[in-house]
C-alpha positions as CSV (number, residue, x, y, z in Angstrom):
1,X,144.3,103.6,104.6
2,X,143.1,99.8,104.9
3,X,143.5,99.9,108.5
4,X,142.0,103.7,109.1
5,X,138.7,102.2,107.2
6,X,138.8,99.2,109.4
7,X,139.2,101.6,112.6
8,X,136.0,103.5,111.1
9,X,134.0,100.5,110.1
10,X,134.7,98.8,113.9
11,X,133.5,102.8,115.4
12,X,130.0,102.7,113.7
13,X,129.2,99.2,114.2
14,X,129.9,99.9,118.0
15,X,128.0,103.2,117.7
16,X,125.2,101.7,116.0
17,X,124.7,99.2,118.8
18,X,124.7,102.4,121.3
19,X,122.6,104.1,119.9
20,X,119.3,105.1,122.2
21,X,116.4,103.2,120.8
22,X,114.5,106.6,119.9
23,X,117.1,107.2,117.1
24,X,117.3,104.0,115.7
25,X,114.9,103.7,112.7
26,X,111.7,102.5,113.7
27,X,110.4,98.9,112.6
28,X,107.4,98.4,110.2
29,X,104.8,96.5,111.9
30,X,101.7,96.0,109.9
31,X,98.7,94.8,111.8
32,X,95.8,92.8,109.6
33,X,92.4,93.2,110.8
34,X,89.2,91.7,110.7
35,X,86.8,94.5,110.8
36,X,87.7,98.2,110.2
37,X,88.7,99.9,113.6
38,X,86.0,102.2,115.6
39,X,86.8,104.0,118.7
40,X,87.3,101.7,121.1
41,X,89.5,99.8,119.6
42,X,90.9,102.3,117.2
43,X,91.2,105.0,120.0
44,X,93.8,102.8,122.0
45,X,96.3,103.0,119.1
46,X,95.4,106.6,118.7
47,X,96.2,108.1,121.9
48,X,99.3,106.0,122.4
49,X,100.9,107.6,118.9
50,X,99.7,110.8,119.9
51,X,101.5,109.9,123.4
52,X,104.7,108.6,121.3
53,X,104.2,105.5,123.1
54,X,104.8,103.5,119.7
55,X,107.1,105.7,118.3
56,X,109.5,105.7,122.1
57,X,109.5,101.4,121.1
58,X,110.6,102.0,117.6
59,X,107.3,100.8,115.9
60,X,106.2,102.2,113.3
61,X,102.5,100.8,112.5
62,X,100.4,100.0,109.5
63,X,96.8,98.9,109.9
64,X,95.4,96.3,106.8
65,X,91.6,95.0,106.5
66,X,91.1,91.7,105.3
67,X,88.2,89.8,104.3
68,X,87.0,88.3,107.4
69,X,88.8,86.4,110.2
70,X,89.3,83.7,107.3
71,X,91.4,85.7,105.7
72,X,94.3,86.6,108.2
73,X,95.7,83.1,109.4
74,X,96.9,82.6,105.7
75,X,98.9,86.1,105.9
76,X,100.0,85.3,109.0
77,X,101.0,82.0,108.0
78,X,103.0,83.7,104.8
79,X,103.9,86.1,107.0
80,X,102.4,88.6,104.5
81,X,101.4,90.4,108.0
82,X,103.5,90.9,111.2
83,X,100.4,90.1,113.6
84,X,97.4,89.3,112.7
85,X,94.1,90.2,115.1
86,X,91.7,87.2,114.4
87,X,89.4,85.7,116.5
88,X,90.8,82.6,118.7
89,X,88.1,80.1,116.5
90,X,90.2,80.8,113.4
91,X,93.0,79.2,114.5
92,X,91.6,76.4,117.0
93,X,89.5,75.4,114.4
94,X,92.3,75.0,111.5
95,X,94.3,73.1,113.6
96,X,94.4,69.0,112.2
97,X,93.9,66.4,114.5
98,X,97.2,64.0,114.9
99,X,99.1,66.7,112.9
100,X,102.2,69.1,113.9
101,X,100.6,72.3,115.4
102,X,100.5,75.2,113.0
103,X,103.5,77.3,113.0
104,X,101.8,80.5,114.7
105,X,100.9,81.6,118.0
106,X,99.2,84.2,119.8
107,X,101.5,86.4,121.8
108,X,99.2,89.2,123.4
109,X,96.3,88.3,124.8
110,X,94.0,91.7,123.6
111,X,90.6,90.7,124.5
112,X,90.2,89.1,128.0
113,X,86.6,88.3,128.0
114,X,84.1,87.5,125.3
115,X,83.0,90.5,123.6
116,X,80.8,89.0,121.6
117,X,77.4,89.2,121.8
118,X,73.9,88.1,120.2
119,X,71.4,90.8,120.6
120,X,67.8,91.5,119.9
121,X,65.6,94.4,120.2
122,X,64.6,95.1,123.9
123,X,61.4,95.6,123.2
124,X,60.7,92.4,121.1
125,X,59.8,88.7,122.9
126,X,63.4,87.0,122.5
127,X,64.6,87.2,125.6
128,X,67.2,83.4,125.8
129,X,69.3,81.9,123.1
130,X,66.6,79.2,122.7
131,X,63.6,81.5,122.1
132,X,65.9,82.4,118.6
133,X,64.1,79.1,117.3
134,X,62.6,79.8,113.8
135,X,64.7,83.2,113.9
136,X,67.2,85.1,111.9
137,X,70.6,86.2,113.3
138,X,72.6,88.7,111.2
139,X,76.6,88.4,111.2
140,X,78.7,90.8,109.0
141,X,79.5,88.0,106.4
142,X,79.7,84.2,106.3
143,X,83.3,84.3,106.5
144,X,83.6,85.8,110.2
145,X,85.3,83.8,112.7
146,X,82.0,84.5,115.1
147,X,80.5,81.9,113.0
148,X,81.3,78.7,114.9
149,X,80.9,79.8,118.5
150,X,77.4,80.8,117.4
151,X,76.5,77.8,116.0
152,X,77.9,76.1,119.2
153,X,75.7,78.4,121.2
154,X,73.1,77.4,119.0
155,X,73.6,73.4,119.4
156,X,73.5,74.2,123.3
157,X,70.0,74.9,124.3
158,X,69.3,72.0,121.2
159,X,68.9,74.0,118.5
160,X,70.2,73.0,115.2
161,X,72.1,75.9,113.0
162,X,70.5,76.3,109.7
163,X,67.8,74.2,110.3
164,X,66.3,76.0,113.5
165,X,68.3,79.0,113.1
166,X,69.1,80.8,110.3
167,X,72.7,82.5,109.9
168,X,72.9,85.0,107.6
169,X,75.2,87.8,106.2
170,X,74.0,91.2,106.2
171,X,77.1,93.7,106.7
172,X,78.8,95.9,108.7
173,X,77.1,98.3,111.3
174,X,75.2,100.4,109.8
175,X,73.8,97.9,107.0
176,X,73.4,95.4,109.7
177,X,71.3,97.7,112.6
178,X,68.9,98.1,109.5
179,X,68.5,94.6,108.9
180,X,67.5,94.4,112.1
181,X,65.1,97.3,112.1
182,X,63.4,95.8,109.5
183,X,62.8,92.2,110.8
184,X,65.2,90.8,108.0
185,X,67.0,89.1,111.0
186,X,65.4,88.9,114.6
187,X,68.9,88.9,116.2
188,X,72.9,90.5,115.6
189,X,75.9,88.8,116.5
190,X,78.0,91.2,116.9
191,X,81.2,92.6,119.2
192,X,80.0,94.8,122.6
193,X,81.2,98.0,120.9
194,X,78.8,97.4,117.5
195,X,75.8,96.9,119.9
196,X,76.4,99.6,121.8
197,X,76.4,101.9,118.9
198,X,73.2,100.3,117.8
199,X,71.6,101.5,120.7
200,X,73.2,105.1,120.1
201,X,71.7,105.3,117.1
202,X,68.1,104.8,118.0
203,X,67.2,101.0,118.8
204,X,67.0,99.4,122.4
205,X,69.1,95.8,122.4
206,X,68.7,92.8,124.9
207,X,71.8,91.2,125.5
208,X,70.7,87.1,124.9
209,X,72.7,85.3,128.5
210,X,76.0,83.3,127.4
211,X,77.0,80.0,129.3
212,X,80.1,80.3,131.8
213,X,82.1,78.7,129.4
214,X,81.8,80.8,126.5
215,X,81.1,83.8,128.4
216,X,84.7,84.2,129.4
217,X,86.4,82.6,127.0
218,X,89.1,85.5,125.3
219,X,88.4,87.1,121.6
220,X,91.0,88.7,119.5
221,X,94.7,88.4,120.5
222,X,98.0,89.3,118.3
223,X,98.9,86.4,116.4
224,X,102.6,86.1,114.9
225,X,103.9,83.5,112.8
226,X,106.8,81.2,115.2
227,X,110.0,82.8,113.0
228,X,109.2,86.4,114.3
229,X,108.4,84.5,117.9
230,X,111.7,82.8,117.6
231,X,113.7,85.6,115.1
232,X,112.7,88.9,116.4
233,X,111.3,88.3,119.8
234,X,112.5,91.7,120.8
235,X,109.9,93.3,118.3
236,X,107.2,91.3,119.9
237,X,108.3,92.5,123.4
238,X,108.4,96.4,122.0
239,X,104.9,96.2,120.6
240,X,103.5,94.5,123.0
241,X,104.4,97.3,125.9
242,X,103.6,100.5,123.7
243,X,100.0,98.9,123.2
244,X,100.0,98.1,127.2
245,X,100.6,100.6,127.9
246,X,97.9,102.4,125.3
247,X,95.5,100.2,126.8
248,X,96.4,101.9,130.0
249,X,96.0,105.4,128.6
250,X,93.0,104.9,127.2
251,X,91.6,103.7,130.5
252,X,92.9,106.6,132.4
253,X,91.7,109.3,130.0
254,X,88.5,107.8,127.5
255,X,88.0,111.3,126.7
256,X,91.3,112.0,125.1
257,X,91.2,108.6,123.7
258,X,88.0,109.3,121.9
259,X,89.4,112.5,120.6
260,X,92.6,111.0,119.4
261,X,90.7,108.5,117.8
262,X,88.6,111.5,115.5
263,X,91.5,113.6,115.1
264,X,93.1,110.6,113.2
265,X,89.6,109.3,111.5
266,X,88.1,112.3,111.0
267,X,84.9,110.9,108.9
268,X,84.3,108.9,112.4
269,X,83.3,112.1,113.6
270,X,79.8,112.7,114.4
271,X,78.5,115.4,112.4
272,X,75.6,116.4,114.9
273,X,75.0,116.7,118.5
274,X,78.7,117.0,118.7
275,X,78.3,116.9,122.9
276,X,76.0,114.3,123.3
277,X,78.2,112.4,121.2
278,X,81.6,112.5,122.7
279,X,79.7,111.7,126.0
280,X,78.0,108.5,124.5
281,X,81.5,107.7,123.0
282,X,83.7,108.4,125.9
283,X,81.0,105.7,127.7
284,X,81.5,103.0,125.2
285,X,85.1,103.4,125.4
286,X,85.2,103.4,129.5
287,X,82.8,100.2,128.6
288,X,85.1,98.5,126.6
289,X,88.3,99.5,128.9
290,X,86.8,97.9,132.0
291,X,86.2,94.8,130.4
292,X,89.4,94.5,128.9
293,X,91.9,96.3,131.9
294,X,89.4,94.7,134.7
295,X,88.4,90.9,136.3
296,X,84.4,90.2,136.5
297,X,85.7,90.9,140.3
298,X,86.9,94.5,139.3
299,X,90.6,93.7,139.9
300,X,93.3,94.9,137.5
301,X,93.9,92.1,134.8
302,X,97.8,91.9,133.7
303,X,98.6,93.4,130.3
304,X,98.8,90.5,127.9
305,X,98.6,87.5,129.8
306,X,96.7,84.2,129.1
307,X,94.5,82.0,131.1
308,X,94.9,78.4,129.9
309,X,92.4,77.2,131.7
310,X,90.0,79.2,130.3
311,X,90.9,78.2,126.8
312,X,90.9,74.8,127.3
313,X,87.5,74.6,129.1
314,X,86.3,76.3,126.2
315,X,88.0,74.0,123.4
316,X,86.5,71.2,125.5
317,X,82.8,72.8,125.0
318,X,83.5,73.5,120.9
319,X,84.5,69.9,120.5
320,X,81.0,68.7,122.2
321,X,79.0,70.8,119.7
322,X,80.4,69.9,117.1
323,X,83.0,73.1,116.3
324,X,86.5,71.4,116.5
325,X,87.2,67.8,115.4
326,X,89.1,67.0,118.3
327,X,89.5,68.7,122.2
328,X,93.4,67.6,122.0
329,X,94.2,70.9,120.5
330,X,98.0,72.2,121.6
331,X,96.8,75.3,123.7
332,X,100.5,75.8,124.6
333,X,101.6,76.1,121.4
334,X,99.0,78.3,120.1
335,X,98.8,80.5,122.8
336,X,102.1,82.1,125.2
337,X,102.9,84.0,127.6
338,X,106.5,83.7,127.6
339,X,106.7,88.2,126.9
340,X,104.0,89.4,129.1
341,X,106.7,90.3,131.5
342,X,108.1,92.6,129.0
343,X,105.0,93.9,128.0
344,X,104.1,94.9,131.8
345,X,108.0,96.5,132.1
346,X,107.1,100.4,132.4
347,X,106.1,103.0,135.2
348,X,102.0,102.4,135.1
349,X,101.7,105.5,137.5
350,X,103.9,107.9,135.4
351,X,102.2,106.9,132.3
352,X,98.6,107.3,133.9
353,X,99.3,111.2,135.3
354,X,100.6,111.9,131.2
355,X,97.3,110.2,130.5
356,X,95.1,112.1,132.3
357,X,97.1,115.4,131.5
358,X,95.7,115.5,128.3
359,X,92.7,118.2,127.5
């Protein structure tokens, strides 16, 4: 009996280990966020669940929003989260001059390009980030991670945060588009997305000119804490291609993407002028897709990866103005590309023709 049990215990480990990856059970990976998700971003992680494009990787996903950027390196940190999706200043900024590099790292490089912007009305005087002098600009509280590239922006055409400037909270979307309406604040700093649903819902914006450097310097990434990097870097690999290859599907078919998107968050629906509304929604996602899939050249970007360069050109510029106490900041330890090979390991063109197969 001892030895049939042993025979039996030696079978399942072996057929546990061959098992396809679709019936293995599928691991929890919760995601904390900055900012609620809207369609752009929230429609890539629709359509690839709808596609099973998670659920073919064994990931099973779980979306938390946390006060501000602030707030998600400590989870990540106490690995209260498996990635967080914070803003690159959150972590450049905590790290401690002459000390050990925090144990975290971004693995997935999910926004290319800055997407953030300061706006003001188009049909106001503001037209450069130094006619903002004596001005208000709204952000969605003081806790956002936005916070110290502004001020750096700021201190570049020699204006002095909170003494030329004014920076000041006044929520989310809605809540800030008002602020705005009403002269409370002359300017939003805000992601692409936000601004382009301002100007959906009624009010002209002017896009305020970014120097090189900050201009394409990358935004939110996937940040995981070193033991998952070092523990479970097979997890990392498996996220990281189903949402490359979301990215992808989103890009091929913005329609479905934006319907995915409503079909999951139905109270983002709008209520009214239900055709002119997909159309302006489909546009910001195509928007957002070329600027994250796409060079400024209009050549494919690949899925994922990092440029260094970029990142330490930009550390170099926060240091000047005052942002970081120090430009010796450990950019390859805070930022990898060590799985983007992985990530990029699936048939683009199959996945493209399923894309745009969809109604």
């Amino acid at each position: 009996m001892t030895d049939l049990l042993r025979r039996l215990a030696a079978f399942a480990l072996v057929y546990a280990f061959t098992l396809p990856a679709s019936a293995q059970a599928p691991d929890r990976v919760v995601i904390g966020l900055a900012i609620p998700l809207t369609v752009t971003d929230g429609g890539i992680y629709a359509i690839g669940e709808e596609l099973g494009l998670f659920r073919a990787e064994r990931i099973e996903l779980q979306h938390v929003v946390l006060a501000g950027a602030g707030a998600i390196l400590p989870q990540v940190l106490q690995r209260q989260v498996t990635f967080g999706f914070p803003l690159t200043e959150t972590l450049l900024s905590a790290h401690q001059p002459g000390q050990a590099a925090l144990p975290v790292s971004y693995v997935y490089n999910a926004g290319p390009t800055n997407t953030l912007e300061i706006a003001v009305r188009a049909d106001g005087p503001i037209r450069t980030l130094a006619d903002l002098r004596g001005k208000g600009i709204g952000v969605g509280a003081l806790t956002w991670g936005t916070i110290p590239q502004t001020r750096a922006l700021l201190r570049s055409v020699g204006l002095e945060p909170g003494r030329d400037v004014q920076i000041v909270a006044v929520g989310v979307l809605g809540a800030g588009f008002h602020a705005l309406r009403e002269d409370r604040v002359q300017a939003l700093n805000f992601n692409s997305t936000w601004i382009d649903l301002l100007e959906l819902s009624g009010t002209p914006a002017r896009r305020l000119e970014f120097p090189p450097v900050f201009r394409r310097m990358v935004t939110n990434g996937f940040l995981a804490h070193r033991s998952t990097i070092e523990g479970n870097p097979d997890l990392i690999e498996r996220f990281g291609r189903a949402y490359a290859q979301s990215v992808a599907a989103c890009d091929a078919n913005p329609r479905a993407c934006v319907e995915a998107f409503w079909r999951r968050t139905p109270q983002a629906r709008p209520t009214e002028n239900a055709e002119q509304a997909l159309a302006d929604n489909i546009r910001i996602t195509q928007s957002a897709s070329q600027r994250t899939t796409r060079d400024e050249a209009g050549q494919p970007r690949v899925s994922g990866q990092y440029d260094l360069g970029i990142i330490r050109d930009y550390i170099v510029e926060m240091n000047r103005f005052r942002e970081f106490p120090s430009a010796d900041i450990p950019v390859d330890s805070y930022f990898t590309n060590r799985f983007v090979e992985g990530f990029n390991r699936f048939d683009r063109a199959a996945l493209v023709a399923r894309a745009r197969a969809l109604p």
